[in-house]
mmCIF file of the N, C-alpha and C atoms, coordinates in Angstrom:
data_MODEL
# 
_entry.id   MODEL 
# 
loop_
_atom_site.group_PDB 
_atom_site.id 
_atom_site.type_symbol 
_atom_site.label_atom_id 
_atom_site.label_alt_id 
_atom_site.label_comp_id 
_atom_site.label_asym_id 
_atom_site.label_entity_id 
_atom_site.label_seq_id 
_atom_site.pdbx_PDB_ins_code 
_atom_site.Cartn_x 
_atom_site.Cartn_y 
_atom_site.Cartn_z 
_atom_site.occupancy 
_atom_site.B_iso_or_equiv 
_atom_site.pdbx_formal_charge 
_atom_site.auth_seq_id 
_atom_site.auth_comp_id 
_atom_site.auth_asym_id 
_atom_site.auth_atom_id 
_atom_site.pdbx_PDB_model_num 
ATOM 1   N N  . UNK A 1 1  ? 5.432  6.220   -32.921 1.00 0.00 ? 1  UNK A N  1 
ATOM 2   C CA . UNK A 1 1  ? 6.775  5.693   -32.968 1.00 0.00 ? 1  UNK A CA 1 
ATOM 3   C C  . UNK A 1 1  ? 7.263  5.444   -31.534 1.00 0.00 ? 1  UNK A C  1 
ATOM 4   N N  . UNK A 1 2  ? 7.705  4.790   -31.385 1.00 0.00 ? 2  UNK A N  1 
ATOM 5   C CA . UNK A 1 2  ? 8.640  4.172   -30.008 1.00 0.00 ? 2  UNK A CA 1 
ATOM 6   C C  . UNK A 1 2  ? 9.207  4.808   -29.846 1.00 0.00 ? 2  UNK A C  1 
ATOM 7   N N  . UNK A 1 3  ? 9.685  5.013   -28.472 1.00 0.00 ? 3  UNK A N  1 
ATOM 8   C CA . UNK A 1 3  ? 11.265 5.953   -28.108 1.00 0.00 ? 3  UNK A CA 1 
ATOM 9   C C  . UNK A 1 3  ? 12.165 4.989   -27.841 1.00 0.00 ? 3  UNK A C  1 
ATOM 10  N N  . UNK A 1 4  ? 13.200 5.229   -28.459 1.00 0.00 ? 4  UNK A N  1 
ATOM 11  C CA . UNK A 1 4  ? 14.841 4.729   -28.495 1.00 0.00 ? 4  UNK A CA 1 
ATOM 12  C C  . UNK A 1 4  ? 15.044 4.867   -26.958 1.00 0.00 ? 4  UNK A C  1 
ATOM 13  N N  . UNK A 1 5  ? 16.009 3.762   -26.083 1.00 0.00 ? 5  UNK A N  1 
ATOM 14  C CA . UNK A 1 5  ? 16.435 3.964   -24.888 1.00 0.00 ? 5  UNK A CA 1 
ATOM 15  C C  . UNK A 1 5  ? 18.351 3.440   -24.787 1.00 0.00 ? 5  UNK A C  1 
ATOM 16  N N  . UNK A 1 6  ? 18.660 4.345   -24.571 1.00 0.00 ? 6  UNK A N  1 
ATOM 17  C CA . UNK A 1 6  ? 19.974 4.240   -24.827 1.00 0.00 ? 6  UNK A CA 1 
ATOM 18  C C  . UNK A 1 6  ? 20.620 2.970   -23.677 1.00 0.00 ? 6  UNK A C  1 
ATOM 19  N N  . UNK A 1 7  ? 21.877 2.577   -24.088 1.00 0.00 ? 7  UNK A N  1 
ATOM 20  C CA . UNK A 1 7  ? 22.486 2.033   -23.179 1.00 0.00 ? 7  UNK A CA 1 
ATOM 21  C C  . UNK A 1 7  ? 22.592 2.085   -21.841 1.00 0.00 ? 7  UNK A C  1 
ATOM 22  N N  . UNK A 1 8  ? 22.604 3.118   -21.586 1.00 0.00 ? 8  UNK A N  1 
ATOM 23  C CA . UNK A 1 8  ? 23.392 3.263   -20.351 1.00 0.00 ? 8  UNK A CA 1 
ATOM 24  C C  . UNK A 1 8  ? 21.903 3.154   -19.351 1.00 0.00 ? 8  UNK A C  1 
ATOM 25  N N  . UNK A 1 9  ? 20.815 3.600   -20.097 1.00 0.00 ? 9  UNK A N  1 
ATOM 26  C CA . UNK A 1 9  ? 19.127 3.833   -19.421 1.00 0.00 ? 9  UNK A CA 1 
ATOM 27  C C  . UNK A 1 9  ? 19.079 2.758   -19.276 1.00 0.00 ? 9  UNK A C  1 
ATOM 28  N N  . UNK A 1 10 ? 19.097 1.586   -20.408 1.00 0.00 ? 10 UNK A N  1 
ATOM 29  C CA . UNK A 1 10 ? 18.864 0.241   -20.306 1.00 0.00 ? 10 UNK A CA 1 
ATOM 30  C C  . UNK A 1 10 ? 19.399 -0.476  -19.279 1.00 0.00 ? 10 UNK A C  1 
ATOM 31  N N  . UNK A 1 11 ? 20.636 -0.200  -18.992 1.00 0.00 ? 11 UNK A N  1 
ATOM 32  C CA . UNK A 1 11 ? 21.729 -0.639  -17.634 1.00 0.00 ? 11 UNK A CA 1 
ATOM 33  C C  . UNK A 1 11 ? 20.894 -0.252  -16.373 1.00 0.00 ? 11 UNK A C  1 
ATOM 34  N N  . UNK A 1 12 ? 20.447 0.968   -16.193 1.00 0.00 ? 12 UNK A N  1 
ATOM 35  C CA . UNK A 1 12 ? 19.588 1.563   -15.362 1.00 0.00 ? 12 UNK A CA 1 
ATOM 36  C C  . UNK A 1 12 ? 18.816 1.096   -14.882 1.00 0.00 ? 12 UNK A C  1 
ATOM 37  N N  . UNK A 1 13 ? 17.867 0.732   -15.442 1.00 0.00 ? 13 UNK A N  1 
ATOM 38  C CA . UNK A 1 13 ? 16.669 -0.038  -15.406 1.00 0.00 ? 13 UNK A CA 1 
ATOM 39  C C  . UNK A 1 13 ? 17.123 -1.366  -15.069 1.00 0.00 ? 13 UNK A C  1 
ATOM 40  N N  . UNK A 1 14 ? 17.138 -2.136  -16.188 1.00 0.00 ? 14 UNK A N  1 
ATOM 41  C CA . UNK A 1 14 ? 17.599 -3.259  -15.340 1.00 0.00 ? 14 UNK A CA 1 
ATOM 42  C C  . UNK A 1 14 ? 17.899 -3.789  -14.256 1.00 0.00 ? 14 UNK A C  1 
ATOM 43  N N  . UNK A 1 15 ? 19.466 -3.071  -13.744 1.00 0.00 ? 15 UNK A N  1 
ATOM 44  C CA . UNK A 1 15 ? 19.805 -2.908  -12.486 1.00 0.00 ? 15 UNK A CA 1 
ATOM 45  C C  . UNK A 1 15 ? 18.248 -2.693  -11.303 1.00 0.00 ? 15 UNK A C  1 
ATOM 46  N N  . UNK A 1 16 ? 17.672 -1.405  -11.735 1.00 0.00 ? 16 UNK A N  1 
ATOM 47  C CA . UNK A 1 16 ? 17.100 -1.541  -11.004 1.00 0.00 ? 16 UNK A CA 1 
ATOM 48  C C  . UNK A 1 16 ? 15.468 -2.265  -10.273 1.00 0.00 ? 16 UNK A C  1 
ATOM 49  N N  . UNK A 1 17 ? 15.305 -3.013  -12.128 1.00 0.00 ? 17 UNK A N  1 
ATOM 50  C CA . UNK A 1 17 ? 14.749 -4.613  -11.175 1.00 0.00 ? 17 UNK A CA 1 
ATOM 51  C C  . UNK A 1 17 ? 15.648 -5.455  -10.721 1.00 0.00 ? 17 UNK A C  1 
ATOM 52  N N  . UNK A 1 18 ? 16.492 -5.727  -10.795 1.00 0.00 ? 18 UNK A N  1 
ATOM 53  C CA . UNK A 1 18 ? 17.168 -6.702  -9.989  1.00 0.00 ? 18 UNK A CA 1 
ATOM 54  C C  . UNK A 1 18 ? 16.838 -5.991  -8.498  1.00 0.00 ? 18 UNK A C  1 
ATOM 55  N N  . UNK A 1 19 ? 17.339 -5.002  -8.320  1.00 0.00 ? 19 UNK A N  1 
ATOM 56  C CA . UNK A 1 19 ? 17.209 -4.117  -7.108  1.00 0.00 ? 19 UNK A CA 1 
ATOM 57  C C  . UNK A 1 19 ? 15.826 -4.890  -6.179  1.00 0.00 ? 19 UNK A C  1 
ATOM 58  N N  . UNK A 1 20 ? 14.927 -4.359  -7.262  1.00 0.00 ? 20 UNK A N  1 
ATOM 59  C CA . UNK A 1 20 ? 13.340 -4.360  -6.334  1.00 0.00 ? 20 UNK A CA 1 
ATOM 60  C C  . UNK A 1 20 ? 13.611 -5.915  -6.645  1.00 0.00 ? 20 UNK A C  1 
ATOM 61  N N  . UNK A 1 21 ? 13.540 -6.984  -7.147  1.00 0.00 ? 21 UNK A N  1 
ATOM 62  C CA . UNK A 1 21 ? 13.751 -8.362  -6.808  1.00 0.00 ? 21 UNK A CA 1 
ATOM 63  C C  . UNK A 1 21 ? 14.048 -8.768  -5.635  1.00 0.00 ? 21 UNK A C  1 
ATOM 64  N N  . UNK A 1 22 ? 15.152 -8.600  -5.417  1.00 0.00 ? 22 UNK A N  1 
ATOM 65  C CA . UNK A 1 22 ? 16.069 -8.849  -3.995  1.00 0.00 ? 22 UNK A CA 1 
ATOM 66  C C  . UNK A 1 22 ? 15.299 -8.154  -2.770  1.00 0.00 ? 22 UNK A C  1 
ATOM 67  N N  . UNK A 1 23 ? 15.175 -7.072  -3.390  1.00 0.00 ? 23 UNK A N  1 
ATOM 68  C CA . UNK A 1 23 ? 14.379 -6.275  -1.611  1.00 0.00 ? 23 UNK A CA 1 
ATOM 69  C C  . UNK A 1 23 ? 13.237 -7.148  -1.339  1.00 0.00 ? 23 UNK A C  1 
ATOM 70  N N  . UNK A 1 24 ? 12.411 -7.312  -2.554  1.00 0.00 ? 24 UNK A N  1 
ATOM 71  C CA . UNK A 1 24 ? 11.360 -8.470  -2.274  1.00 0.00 ? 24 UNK A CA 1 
ATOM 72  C C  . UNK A 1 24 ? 11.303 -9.673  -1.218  1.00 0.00 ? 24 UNK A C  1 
ATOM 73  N N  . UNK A 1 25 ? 12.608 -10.262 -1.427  1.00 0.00 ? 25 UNK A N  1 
ATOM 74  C CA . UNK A 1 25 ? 13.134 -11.228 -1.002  1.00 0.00 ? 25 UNK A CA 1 
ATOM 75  C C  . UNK A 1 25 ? 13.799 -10.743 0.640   1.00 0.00 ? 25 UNK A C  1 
ATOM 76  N N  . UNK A 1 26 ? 13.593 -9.582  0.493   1.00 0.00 ? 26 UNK A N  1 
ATOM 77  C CA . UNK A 1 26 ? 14.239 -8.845  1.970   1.00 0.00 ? 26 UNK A CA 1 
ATOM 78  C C  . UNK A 1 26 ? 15.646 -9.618  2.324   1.00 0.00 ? 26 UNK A C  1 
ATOM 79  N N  . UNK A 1 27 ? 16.319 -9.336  1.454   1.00 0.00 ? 27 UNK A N  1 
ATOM 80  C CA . UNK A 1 27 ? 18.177 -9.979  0.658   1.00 0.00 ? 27 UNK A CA 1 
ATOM 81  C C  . UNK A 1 27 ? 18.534 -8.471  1.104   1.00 0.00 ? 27 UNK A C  1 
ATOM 82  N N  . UNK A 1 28 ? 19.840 -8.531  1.857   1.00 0.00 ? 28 UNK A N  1 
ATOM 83  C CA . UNK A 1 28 ? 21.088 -7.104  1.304   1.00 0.00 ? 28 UNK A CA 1 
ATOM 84  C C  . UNK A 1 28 ? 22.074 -7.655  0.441   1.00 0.00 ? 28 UNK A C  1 
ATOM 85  N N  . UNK A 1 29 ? 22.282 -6.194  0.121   1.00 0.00 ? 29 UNK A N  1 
ATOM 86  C CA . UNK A 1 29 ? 23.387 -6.896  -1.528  1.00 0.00 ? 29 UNK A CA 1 
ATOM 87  C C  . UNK A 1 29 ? 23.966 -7.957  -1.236  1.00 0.00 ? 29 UNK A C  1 
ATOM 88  N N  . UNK A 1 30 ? 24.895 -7.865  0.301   1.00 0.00 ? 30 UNK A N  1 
ATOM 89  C CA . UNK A 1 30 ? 26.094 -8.695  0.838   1.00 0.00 ? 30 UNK A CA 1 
ATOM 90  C C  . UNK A 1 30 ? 25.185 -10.222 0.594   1.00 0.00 ? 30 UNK A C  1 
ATOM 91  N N  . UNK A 1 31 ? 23.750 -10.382 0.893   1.00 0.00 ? 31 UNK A N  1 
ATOM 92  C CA . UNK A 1 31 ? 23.058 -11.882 1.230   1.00 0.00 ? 31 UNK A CA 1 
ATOM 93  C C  . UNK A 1 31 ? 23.286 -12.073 -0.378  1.00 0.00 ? 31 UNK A C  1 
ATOM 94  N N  . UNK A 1 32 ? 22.575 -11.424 -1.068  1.00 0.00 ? 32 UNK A N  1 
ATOM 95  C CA . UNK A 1 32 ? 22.461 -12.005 -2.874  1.00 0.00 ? 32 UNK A CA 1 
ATOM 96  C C  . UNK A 1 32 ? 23.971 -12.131 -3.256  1.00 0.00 ? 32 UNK A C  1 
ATOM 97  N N  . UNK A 1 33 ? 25.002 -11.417 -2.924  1.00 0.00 ? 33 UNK A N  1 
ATOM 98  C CA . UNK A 1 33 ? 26.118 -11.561 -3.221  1.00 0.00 ? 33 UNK A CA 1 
ATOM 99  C C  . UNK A 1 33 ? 26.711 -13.311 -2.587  1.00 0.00 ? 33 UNK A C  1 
ATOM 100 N N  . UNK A 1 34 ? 26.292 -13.429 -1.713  1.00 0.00 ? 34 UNK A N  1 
ATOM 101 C CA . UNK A 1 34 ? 26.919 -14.860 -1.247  1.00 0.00 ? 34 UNK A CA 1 
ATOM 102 C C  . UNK A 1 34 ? 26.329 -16.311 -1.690  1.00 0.00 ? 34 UNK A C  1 
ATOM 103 N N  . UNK A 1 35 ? 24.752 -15.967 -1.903  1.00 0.00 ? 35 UNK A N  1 
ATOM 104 C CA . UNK A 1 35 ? 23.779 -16.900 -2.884  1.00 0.00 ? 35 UNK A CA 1 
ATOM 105 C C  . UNK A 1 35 ? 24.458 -16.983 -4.246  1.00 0.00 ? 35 UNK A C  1 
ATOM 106 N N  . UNK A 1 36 ? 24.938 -15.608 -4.736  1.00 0.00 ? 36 UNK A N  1 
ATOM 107 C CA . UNK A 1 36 ? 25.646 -15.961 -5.935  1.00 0.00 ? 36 UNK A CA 1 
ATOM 108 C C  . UNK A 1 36 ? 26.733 -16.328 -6.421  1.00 0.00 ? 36 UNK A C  1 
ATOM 109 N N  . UNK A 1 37 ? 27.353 -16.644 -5.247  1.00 0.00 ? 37 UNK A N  1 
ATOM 110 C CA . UNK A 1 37 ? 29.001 -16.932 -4.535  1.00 0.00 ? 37 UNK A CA 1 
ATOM 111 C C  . UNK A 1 37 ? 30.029 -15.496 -5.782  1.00 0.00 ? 37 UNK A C  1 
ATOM 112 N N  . UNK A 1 38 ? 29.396 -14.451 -5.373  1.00 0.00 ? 38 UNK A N  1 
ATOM 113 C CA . UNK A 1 38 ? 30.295 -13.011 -6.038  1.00 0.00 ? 38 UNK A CA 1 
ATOM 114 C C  . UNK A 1 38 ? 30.396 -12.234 -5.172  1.00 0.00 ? 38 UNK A C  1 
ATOM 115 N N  . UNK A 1 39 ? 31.274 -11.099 -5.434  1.00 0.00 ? 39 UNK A N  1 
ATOM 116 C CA . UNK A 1 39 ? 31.190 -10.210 -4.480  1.00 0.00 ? 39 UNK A CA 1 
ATOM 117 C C  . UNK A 1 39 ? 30.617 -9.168  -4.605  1.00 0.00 ? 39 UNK A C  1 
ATOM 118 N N  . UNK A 1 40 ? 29.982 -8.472  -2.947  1.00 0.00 ? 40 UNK A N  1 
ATOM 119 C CA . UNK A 1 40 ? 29.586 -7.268  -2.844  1.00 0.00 ? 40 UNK A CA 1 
ATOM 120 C C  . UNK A 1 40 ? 29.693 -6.236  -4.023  1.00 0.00 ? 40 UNK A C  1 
ATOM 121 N N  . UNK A 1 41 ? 30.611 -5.991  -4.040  1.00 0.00 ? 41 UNK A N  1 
ATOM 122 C CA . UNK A 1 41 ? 30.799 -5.083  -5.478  1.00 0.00 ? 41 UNK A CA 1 
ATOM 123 C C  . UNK A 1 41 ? 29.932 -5.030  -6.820  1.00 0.00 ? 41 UNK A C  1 
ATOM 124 N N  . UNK A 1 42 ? 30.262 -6.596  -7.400  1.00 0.00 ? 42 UNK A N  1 
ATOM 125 C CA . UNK A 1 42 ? 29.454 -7.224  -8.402  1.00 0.00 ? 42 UNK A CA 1 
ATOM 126 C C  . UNK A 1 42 ? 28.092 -6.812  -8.751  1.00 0.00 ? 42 UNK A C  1 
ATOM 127 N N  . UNK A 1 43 ? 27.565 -7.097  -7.106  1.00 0.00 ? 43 UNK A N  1 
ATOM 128 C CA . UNK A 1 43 ? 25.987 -6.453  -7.546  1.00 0.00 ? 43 UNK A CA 1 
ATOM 129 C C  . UNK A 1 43 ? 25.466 -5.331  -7.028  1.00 0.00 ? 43 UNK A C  1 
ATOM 130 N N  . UNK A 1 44 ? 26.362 -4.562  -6.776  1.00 0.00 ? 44 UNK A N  1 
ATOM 131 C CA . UNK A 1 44 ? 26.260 -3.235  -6.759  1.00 0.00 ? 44 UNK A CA 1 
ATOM 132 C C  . UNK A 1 44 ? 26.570 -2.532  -7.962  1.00 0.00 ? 44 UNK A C  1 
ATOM 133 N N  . UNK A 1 45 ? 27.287 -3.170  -8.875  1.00 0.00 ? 45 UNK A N  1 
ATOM 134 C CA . UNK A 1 45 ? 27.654 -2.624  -10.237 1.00 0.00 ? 45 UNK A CA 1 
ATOM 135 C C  . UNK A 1 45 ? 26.472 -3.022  -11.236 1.00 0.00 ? 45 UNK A C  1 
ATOM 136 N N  . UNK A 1 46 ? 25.774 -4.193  -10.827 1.00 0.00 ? 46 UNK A N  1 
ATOM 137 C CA . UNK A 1 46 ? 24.511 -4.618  -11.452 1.00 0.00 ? 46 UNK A CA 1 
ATOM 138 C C  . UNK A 1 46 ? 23.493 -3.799  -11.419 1.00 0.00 ? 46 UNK A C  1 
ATOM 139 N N  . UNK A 1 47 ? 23.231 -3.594  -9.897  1.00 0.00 ? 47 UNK A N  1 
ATOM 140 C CA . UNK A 1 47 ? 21.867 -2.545  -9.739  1.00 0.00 ? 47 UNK A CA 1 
ATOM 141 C C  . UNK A 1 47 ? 22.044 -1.348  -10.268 1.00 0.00 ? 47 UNK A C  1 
ATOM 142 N N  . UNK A 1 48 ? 23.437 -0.402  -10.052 1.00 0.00 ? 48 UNK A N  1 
ATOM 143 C CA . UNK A 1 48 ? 23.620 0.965   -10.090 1.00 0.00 ? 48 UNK A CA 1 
ATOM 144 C C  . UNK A 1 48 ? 23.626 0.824   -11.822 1.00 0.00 ? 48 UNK A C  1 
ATOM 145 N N  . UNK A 1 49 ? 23.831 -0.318  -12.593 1.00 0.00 ? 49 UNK A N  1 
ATOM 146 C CA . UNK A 1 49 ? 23.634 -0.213  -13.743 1.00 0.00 ? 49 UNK A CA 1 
ATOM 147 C C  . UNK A 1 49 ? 25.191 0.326   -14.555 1.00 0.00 ? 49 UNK A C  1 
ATOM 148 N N  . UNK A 1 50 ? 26.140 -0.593  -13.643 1.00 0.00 ? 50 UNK A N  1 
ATOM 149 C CA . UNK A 1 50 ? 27.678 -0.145  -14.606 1.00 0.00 ? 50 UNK A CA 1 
ATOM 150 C C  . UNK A 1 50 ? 28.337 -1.369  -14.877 1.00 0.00 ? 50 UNK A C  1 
ATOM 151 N N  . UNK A 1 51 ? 27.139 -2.407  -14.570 1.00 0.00 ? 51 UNK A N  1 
ATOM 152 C CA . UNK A 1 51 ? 27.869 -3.439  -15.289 1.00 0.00 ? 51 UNK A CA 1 
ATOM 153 C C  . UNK A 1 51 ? 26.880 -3.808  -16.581 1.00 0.00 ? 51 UNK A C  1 
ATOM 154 N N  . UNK A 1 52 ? 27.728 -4.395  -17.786 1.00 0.00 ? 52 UNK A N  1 
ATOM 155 C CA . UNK A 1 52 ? 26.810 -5.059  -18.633 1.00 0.00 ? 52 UNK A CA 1 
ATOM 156 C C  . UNK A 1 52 ? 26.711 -6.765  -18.199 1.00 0.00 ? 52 UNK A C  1 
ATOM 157 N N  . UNK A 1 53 ? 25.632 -7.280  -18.263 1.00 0.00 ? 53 UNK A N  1 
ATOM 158 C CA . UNK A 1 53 ? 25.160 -8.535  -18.094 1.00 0.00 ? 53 UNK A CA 1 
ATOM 159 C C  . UNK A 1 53 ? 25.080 -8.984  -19.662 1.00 0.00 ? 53 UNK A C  1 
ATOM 160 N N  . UNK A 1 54 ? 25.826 -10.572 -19.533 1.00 0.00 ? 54 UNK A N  1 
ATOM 161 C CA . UNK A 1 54 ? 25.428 -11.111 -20.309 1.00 0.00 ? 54 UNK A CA 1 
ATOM 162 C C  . UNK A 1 54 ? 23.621 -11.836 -20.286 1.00 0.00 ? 54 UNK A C  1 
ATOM 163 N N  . UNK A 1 55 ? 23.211 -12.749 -21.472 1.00 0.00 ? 55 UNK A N  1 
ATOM 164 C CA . UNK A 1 55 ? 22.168 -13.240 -21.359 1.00 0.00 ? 55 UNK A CA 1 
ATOM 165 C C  . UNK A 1 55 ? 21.902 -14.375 -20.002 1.00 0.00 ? 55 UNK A C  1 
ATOM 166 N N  . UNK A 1 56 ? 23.542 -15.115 -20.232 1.00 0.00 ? 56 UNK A N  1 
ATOM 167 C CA . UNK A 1 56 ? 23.638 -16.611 -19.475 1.00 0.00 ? 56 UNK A CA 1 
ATOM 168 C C  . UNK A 1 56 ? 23.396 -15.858 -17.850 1.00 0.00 ? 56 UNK A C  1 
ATOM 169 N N  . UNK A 1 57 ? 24.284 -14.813 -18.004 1.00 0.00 ? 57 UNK A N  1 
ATOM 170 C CA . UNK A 1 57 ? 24.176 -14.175 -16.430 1.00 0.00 ? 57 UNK A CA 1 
ATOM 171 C C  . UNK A 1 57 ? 23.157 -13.631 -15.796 1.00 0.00 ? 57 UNK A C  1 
ATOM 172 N N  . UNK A 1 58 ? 22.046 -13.114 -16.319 1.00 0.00 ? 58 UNK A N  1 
ATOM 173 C CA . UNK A 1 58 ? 20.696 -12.452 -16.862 1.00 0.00 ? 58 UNK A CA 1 
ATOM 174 C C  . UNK A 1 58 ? 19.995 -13.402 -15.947 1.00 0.00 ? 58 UNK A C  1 
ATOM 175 N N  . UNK A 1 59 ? 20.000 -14.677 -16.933 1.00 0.00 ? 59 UNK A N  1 
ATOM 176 C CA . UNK A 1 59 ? 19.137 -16.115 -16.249 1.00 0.00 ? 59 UNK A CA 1 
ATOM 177 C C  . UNK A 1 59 ? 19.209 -16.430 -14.989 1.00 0.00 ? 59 UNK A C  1 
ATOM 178 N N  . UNK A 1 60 ? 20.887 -16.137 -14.886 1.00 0.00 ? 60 UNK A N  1 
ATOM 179 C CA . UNK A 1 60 ? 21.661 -17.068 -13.205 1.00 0.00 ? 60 UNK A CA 1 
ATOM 180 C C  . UNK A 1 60 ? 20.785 -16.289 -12.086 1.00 0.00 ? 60 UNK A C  1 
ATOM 181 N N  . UNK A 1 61 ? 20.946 -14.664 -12.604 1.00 0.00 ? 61 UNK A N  1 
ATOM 182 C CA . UNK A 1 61 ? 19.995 -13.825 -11.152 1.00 0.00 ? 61 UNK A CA 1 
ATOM 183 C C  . UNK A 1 61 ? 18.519 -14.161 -11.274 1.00 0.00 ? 61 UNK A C  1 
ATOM 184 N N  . UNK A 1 62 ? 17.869 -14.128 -12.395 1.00 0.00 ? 62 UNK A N  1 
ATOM 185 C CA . UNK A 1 62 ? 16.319 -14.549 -12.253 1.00 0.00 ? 62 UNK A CA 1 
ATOM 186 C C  . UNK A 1 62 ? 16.386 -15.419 -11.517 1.00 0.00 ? 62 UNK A C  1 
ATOM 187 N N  . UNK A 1 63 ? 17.096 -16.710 -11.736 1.00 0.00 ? 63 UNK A N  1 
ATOM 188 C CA . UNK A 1 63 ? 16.572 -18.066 -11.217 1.00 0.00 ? 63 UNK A CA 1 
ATOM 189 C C  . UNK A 1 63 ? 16.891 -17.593 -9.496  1.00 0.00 ? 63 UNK A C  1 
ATOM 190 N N  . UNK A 1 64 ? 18.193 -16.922 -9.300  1.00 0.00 ? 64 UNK A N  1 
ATOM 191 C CA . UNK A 1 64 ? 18.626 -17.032 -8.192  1.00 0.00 ? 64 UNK A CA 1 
ATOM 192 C C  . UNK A 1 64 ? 17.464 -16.077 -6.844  1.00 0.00 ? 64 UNK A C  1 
ATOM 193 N N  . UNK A 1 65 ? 16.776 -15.415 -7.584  1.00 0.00 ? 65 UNK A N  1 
ATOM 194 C CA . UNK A 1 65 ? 16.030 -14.195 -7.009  1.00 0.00 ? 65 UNK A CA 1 
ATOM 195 C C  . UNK A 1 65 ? 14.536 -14.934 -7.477  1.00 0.00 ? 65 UNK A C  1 
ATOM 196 N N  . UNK A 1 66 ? 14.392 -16.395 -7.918  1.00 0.00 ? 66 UNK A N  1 
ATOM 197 C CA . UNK A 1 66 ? 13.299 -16.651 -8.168  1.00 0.00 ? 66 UNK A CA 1 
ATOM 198 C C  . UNK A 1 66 ? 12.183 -15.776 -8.926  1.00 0.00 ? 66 UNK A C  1 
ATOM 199 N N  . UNK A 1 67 ? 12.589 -15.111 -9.850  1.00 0.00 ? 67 UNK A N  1 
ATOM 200 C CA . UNK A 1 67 ? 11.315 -14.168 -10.395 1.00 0.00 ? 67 UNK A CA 1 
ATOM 201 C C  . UNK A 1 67 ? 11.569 -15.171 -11.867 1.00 0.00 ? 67 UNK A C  1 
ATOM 202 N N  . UNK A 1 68 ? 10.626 -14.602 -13.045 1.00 0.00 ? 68 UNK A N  1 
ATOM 203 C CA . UNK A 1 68 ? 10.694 -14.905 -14.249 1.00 0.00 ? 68 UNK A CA 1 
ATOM 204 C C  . UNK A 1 68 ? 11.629 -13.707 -15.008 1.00 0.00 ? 68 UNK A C  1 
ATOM 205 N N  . UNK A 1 69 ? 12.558 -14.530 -15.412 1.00 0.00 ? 69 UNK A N  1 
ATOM 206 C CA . UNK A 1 69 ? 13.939 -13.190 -16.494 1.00 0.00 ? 69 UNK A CA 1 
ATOM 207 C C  . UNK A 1 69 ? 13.137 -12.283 -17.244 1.00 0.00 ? 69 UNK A C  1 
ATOM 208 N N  . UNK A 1 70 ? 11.283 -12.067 -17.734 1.00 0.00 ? 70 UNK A N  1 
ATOM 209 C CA . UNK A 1 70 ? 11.079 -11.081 -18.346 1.00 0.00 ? 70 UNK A CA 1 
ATOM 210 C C  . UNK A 1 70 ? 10.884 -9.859  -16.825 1.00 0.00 ? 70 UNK A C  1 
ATOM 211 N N  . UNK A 1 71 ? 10.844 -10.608 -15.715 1.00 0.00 ? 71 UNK A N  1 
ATOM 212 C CA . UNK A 1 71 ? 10.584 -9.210  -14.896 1.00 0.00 ? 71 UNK A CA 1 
ATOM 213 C C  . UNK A 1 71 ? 12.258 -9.033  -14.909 1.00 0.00 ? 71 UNK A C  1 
ATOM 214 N N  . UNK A 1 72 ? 13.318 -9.405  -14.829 1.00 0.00 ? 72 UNK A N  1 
ATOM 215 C CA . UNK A 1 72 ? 14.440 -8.370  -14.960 1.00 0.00 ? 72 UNK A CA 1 
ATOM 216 C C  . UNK A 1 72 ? 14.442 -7.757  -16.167 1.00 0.00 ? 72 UNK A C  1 
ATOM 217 N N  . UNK A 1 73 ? 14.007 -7.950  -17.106 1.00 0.00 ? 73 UNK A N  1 
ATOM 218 C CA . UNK A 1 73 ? 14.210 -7.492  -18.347 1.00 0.00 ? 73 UNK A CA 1 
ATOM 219 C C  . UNK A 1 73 ? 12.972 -6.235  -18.869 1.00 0.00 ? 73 UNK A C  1 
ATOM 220 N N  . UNK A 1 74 ? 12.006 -6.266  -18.028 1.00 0.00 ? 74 UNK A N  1 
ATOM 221 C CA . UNK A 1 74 ? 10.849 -5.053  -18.511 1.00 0.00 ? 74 UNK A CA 1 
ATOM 222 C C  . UNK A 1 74 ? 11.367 -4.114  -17.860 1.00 0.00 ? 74 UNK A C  1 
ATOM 223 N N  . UNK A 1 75 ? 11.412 -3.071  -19.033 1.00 0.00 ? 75 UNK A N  1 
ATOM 224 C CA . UNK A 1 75 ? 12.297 -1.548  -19.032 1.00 0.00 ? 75 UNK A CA 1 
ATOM 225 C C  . UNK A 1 75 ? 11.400 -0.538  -19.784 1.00 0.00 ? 75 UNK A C  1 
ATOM 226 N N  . UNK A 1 76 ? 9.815  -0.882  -19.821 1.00 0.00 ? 76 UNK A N  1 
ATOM 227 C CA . UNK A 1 76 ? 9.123  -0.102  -20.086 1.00 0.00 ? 76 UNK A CA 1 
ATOM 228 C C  . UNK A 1 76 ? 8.446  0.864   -18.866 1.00 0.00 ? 76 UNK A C  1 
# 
């Protein structure tokens, strides 16, 4: 059987591929924040995993961080 991963883990994770994305890219929050014309804050609430992302918004950082949306999205 699979293990259940709650919300807030899922936020977690996530966040923290976006995280390793950007470092990839050797980006600080402030650089991805201005590529995404948002603020500092924004994606600090992304990585630390206290914001929820929609799907449309999901896409905007893949494309913007150039990876494919299943690497933000693998949370295994």
């Amino acid at each position: 059987m699979e293990k259940q991963i709650n919300k807030l883990e899922l936020l977690r994770k996530f966040g923290l591929n976006v995280k390793i994305a950007r470092l990839k890219k050797s980006w600080t929050q402030e650089q991805f924040a201005e590529k995404l014309n948002k603020h500092l804050k924004h994606i600090s609430k992304i990585e630390t995993g206290r914001m929820n992302m929609t799907l449309g918004k999901i896409l905007e950082l893949a494309q913007a961080l150039d990876v494919d949306i299943n690497t933000l999205l693998d949370i295994d």
